[in-house]
Structure formats: structure tokens, C-alpha cells
MMTF fields as JSON, N, C-alpha, C and O atoms, coordinates in Angstrom:
{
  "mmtfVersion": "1.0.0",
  "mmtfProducer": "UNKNOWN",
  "numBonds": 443,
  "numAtoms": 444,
  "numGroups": 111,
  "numChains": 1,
  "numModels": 1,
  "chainsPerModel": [1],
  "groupsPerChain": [111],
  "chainIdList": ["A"],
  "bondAtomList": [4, 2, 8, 6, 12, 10, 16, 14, 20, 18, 24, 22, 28, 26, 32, 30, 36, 34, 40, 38, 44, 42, 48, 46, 52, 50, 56, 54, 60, 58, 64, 62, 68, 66, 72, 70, 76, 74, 80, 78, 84, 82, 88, 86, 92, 90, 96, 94, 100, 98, 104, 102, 108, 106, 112, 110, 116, 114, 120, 118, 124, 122, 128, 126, 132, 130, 136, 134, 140, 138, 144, 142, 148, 146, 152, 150, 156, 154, 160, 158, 164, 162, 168, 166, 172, 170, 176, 174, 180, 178, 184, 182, 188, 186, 192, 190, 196, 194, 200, 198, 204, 202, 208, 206, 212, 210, 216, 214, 220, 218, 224, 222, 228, 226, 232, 230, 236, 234, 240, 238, 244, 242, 248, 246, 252, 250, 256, 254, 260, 258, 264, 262, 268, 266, 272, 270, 276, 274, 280, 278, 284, 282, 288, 286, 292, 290, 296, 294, 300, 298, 304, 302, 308, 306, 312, 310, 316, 314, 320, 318, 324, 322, 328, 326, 332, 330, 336, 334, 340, 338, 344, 342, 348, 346, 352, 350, 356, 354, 360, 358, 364, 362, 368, 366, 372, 370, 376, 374, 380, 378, 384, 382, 388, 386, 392, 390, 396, 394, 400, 398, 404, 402, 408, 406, 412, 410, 416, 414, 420, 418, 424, 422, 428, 426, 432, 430, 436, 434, 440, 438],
  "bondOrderList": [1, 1, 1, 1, 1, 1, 1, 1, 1, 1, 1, 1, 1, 1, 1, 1, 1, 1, 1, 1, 1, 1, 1, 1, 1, 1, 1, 1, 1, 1, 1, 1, 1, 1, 1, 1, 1, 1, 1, 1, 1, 1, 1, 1, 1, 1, 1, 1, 1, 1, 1, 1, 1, 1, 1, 1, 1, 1, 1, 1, 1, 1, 1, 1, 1, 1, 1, 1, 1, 1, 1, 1, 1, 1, 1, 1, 1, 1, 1, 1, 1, 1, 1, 1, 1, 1, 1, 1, 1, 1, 1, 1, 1, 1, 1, 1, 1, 1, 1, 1, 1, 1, 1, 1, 1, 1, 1, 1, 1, 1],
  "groupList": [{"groupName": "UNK", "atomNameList": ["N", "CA", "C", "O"], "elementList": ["N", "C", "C", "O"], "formalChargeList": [0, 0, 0, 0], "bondAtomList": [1, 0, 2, 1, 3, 2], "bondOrderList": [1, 1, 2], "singleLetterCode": "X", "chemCompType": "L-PEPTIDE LINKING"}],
  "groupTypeList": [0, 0, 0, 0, 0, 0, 0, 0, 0, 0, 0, 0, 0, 0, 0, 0, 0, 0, 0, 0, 0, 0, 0, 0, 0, 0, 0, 0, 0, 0, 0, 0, 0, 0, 0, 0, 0, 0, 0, 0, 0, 0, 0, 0, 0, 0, 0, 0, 0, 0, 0, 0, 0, 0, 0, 0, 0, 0, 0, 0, 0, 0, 0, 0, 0, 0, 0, 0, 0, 0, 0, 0, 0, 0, 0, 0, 0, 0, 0, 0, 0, 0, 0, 0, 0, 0, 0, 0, 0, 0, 0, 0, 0, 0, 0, 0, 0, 0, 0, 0, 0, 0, 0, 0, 0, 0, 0, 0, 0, 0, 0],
  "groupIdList": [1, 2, 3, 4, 5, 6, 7, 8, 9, 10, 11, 12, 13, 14, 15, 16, 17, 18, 19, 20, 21, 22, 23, 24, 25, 26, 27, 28, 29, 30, 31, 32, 33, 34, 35, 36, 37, 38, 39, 40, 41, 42, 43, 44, 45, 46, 47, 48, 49, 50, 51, 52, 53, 54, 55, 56, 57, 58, 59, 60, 61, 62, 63, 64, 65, 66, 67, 68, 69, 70, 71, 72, 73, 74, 75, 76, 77, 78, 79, 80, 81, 82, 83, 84, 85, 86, 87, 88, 89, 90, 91, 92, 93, 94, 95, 96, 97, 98, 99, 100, 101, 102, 103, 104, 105, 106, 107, 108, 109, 110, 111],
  "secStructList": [7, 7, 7, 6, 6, 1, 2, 2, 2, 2, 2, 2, 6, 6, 1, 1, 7, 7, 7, 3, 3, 3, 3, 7, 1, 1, 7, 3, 3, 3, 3, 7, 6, 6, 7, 1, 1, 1, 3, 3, 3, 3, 3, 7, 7, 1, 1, 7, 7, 7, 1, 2, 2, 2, 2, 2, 2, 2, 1, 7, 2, 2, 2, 2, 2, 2, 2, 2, 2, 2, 2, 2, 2, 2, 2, 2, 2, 6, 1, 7, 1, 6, 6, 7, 7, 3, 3, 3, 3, 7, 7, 6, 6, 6, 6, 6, 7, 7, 1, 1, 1, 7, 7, 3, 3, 3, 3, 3, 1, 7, 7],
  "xCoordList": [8.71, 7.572, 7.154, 7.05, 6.907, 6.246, 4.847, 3.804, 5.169, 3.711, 2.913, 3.347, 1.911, 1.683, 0.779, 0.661, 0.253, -0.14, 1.018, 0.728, 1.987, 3.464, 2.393, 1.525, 3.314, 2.87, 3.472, 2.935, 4.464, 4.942, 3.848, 3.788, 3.071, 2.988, 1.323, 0.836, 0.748, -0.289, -0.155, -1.031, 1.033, 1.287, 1.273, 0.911, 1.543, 1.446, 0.099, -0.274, -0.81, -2.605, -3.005, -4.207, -2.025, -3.157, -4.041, -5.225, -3.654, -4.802, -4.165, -4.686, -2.493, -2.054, -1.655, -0.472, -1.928, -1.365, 0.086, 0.562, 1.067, 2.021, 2.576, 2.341, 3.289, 3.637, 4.885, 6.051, 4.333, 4.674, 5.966, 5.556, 7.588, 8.82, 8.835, 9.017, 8.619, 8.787, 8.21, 8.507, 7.232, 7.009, 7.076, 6.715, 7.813, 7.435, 6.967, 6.513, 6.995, 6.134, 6.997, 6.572, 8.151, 9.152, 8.752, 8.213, 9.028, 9.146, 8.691, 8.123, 8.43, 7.79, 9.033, 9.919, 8.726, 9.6, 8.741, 8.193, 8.932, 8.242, 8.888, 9.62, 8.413, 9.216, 9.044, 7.941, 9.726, 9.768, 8.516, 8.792, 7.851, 6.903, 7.768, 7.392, 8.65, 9.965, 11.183, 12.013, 11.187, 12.728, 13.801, 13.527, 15.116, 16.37, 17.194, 18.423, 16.456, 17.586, 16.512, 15.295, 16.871, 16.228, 15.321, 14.125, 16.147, 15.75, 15.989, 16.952, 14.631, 14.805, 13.48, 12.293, 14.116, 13.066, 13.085, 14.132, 12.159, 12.498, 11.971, 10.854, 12.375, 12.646, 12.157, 13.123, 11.097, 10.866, 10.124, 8.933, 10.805, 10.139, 8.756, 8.057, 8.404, 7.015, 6.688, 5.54, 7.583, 7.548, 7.815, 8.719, 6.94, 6.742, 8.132, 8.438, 8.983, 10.913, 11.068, 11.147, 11.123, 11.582, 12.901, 12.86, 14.299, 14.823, 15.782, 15.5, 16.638, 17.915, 18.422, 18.709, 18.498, 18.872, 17.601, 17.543, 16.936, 15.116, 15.411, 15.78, 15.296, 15.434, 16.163, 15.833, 17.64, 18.885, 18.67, 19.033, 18.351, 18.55, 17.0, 16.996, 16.161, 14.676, 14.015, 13.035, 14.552, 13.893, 15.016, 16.193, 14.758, 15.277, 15.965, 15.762, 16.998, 18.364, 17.546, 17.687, 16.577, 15.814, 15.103, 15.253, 14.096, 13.517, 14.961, 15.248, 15.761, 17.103, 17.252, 16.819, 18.045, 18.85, 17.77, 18.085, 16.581, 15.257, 15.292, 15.26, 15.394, 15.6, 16.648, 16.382, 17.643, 18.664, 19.093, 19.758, 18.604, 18.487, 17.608, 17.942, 16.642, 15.078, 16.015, 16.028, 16.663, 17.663, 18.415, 18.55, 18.787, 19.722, 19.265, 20.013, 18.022, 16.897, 16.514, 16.345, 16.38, 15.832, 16.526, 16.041, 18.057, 18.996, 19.134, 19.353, 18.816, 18.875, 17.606, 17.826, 16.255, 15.718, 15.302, 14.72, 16.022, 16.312, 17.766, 18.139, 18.202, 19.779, 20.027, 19.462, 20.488, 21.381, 22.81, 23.262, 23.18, 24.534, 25.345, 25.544, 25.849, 26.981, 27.297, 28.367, 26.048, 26.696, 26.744, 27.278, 25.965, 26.157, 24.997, 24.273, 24.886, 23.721, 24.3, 25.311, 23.675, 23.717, 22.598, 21.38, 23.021, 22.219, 22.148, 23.013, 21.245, 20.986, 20.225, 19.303, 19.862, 19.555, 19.464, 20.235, 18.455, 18.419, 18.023, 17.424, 18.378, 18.297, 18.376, 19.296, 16.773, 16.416, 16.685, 16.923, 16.564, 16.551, 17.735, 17.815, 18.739, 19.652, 20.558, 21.339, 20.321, 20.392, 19.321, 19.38, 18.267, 17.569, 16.387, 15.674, 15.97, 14.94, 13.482, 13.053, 13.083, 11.599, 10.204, 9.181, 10.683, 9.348, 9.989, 11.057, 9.336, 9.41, 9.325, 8.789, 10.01, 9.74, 10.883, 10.871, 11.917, 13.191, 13.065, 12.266, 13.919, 13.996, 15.034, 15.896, 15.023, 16.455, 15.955, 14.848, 16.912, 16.595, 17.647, 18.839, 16.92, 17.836, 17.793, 16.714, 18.999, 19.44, 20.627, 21.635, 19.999, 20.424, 20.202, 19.655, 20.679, 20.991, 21.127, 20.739, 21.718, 22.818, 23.684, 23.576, 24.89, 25.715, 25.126, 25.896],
  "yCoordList": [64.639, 63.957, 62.791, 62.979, 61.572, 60.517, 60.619, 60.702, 60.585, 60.396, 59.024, 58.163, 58.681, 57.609, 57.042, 55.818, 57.766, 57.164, 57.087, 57.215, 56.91, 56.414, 54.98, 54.497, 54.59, 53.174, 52.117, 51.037, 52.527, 50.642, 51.197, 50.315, 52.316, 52.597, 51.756, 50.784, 52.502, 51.771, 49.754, 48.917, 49.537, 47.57, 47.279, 46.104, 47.83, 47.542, 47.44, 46.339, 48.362, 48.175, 47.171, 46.939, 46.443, 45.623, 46.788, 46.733, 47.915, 48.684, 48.661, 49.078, 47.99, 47.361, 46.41, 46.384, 45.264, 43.901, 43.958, 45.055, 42.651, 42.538, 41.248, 40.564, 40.803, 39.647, 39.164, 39.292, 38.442, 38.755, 37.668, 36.688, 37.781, 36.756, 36.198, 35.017, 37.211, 36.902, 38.053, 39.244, 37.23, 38.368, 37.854, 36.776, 39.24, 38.514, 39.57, 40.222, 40.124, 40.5, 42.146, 43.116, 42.091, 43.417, 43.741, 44.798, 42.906, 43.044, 42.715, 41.667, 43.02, 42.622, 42.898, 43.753, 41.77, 41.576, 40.664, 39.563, 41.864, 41.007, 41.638, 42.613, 40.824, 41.401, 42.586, 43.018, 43.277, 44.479, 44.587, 43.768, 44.916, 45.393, 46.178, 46.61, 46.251, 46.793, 46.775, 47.655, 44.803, 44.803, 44.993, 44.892, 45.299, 45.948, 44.677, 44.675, 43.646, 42.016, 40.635, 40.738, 39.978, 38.413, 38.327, 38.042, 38.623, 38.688, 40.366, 41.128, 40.417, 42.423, 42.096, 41.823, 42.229, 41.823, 43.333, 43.889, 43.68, 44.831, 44.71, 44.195, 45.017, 44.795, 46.033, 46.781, 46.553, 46.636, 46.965, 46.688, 47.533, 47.779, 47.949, 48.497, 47.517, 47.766, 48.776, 48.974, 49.534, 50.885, 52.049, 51.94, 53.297, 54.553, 54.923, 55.253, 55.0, 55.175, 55.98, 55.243, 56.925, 57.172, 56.832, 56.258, 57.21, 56.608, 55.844, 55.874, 55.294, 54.615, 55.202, 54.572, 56.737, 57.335, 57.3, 56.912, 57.681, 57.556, 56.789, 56.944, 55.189, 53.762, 53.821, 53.867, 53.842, 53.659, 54.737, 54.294, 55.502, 56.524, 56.621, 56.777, 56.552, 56.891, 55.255, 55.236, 53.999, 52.94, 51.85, 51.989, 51.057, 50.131, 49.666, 49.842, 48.915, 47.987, 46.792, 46.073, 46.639, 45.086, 44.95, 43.988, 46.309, 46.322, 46.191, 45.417, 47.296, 47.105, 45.867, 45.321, 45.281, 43.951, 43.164, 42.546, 43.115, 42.057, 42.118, 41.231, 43.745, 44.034, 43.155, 42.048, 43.714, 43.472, 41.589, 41.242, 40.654, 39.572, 39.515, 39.738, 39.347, 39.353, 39.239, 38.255, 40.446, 40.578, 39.014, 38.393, 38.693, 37.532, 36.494, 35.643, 36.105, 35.277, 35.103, 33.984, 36.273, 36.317, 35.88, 35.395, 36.163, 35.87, 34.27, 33.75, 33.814, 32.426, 31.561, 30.83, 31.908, 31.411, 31.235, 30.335, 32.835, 32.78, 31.896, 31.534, 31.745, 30.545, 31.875, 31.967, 32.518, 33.313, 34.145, 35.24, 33.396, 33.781, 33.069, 33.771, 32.232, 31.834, 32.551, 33.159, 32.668, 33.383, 34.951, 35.739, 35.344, 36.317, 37.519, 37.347, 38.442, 39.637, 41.196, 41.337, 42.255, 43.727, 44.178, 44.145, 44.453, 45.094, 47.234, 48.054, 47.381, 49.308, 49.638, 48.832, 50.906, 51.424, 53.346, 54.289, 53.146, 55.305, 55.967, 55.392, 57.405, 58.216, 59.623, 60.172, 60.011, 61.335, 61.281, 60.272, 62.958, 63.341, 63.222, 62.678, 63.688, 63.207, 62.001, 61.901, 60.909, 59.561, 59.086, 57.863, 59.654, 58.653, 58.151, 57.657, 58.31, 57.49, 58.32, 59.473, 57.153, 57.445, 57.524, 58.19, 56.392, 56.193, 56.412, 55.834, 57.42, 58.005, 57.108, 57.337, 55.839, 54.909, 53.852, 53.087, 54.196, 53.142, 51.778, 50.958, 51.553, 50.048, 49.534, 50.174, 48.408, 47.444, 47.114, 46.621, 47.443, 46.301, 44.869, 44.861, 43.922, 42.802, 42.688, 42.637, 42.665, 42.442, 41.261, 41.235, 40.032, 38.858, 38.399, 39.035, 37.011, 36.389, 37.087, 36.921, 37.771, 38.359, 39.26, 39.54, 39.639, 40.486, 42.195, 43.134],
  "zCoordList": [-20.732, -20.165, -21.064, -22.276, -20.508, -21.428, -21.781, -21.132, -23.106, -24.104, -24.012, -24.778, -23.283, -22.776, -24.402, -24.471, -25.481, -26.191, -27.597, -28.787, -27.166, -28.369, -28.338, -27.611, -30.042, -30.047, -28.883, -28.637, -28.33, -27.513, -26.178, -25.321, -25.854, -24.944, -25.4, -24.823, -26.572, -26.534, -27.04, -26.818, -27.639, -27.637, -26.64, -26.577, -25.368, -23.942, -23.724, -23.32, -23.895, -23.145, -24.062, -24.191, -24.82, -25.969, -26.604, -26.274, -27.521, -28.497, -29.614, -30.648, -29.549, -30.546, -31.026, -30.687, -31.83, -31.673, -31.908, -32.204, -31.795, -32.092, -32.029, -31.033, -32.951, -32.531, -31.756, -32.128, -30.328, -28.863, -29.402, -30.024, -29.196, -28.951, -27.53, -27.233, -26.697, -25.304, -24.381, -24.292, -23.694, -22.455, -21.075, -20.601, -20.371, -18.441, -18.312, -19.253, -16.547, -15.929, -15.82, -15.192, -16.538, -16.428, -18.172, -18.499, -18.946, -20.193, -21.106, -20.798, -22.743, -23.998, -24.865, -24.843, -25.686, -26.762, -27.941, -27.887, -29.23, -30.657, -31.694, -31.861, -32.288, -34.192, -34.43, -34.095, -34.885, -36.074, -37.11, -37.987, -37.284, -38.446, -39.467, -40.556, -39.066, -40.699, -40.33, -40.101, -40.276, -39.736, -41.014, -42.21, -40.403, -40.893, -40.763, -40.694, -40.736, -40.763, -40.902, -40.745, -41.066, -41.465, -39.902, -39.84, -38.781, -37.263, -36.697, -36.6, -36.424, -35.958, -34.613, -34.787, -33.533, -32.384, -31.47, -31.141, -31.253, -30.456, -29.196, -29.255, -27.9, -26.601, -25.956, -25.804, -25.524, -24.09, -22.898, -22.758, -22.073, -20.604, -20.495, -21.346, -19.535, -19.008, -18.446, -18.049, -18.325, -17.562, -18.561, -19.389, -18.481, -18.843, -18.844, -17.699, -19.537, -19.678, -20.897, -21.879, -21.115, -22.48, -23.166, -24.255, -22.493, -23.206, -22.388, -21.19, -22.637, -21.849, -20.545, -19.526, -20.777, -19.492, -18.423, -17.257, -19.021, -18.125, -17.506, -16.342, -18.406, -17.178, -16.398, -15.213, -16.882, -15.929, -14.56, -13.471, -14.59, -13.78, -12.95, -11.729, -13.454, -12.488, -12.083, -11.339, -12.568, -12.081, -11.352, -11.683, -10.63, -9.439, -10.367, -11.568, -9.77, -10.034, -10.342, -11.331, -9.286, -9.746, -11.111, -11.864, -11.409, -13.233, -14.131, -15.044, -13.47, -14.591, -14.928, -15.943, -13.835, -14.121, -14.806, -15.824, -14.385, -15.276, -16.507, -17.36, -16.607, -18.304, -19.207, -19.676, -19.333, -19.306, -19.579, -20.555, -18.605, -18.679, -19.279, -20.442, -19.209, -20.384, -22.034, -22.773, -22.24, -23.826, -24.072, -25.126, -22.843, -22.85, -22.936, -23.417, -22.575, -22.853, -24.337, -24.822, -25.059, -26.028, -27.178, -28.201, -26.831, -27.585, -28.255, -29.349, -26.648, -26.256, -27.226, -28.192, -26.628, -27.434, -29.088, -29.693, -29.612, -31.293, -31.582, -32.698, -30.796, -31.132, -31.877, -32.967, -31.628, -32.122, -31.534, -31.868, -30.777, -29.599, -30.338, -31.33, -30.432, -31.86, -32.503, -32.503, -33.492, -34.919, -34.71, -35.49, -33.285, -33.315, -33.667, -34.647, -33.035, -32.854, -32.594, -31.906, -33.123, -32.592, -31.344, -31.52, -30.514, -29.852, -30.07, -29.759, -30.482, -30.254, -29.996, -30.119, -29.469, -28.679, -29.11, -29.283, -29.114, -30.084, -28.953, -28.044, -28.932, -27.668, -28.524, -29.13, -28.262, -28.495, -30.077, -30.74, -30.642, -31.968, -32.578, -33.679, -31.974, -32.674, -32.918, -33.864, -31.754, -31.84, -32.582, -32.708, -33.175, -34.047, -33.835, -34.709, -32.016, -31.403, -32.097, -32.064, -32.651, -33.308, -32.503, -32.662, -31.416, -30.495, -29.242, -29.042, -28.054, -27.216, -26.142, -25.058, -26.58, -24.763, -25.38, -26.344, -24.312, -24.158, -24.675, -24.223, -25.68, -26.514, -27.052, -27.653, -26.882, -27.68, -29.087, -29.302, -30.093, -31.313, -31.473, -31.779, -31.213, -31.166, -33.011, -33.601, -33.673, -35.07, -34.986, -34.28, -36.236, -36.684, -37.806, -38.707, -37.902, -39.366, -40.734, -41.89, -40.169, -41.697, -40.585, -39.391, -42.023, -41.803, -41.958, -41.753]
}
């Protein structure tokens, strides 16, 4: 069940600030507060998702694909498609996932 007061759940109502990279009307995207690279942006949904399977599986093809492009956007506007980026993605306890609502970490400028 989603924990509606996780932190991205409360950066969403605004009860947490953050500093916003990109937002639409599917998605939020801002920096890391303890990024793991020179560029650590984390990505996402506007929707109550916990993790990757949540989204993929319980929300429309149309939020998907928004998602999804939204990442590609973001890429775009850090100029960082050249040199190159990691995209990940943690799922549950033993993947690692710390916060209980589906997210990308966009990681850049370094190796």
C-alpha cells in the first residue's frame, strides 16, 4: 500500500521544498540533496506508484509514455546525451529502494 506521507509524496503537496529541474503536468524532476555524481537529478511521477512495477502495471500507457519522455527531456536540457548518463531505478528492500514511490536517478558528469 502507498505511504502517502514518504518524502516525494509530501515534495509533491509542496510540505517539502526542492529544487524543481523540470516539471509538467505527469512529472517532477530536481536535484539530489545527496547526490552520488557532479549531476544526480531524481525523476518522478505524479502519481501514488510505489515502485516501477506499480507504474508499469496499474497506470495508462499515456502517464507511462509521459514519464518516460519527461527523462528524455531532462537529459536534453542538462546537455548531457553526448557524454553520456546512468539511468536507475531501486525496487523494494532488496533492490535498495529507500523511498516508497517509483523514481529515476538521472547520474552525470563523471565516470
Amino acid at each position: 500500500m502507498y505511504d502517502n506521507e514518504n518524502i516525494f509524496a509530501k515534495i509533491l503537496r509542496n510540505q517539502i521544498p526542492c529544487d524543481i529541474v523540470y516539471e509538467d503536468e505527469h512529472s517532477l524532476f530536481f536535484n539530489d540533496i545527496h547526490p552520488q555524481a557532479k549531476i544526480h537529478v531524481l525523476g518522478i511521477p505524479k502519481d501514488p506508484c510505489i515502485d516501477f512495477s506499480d507504474f508499469i502495471i496499474n497506470y495508462d500507457e499515456n502517464k507511462i509514455s509521459n514519464f518516460f519522455k519527461s527523462i528524455d527531456l531532462v537529459i536534453t536540457k542538462l546537455k548531457i546525451r553526448d557524454k553520456g548518463y546512468r539511468l536507475i531505478t531501486n525496487s523494494g528492500i532488496n533492490g535498495g529502494q529507500e523511498v516508497p514511490h517509483f523514481h529515476i536517478h538521472i547520474l552525470a558528469g563523471e565516470k
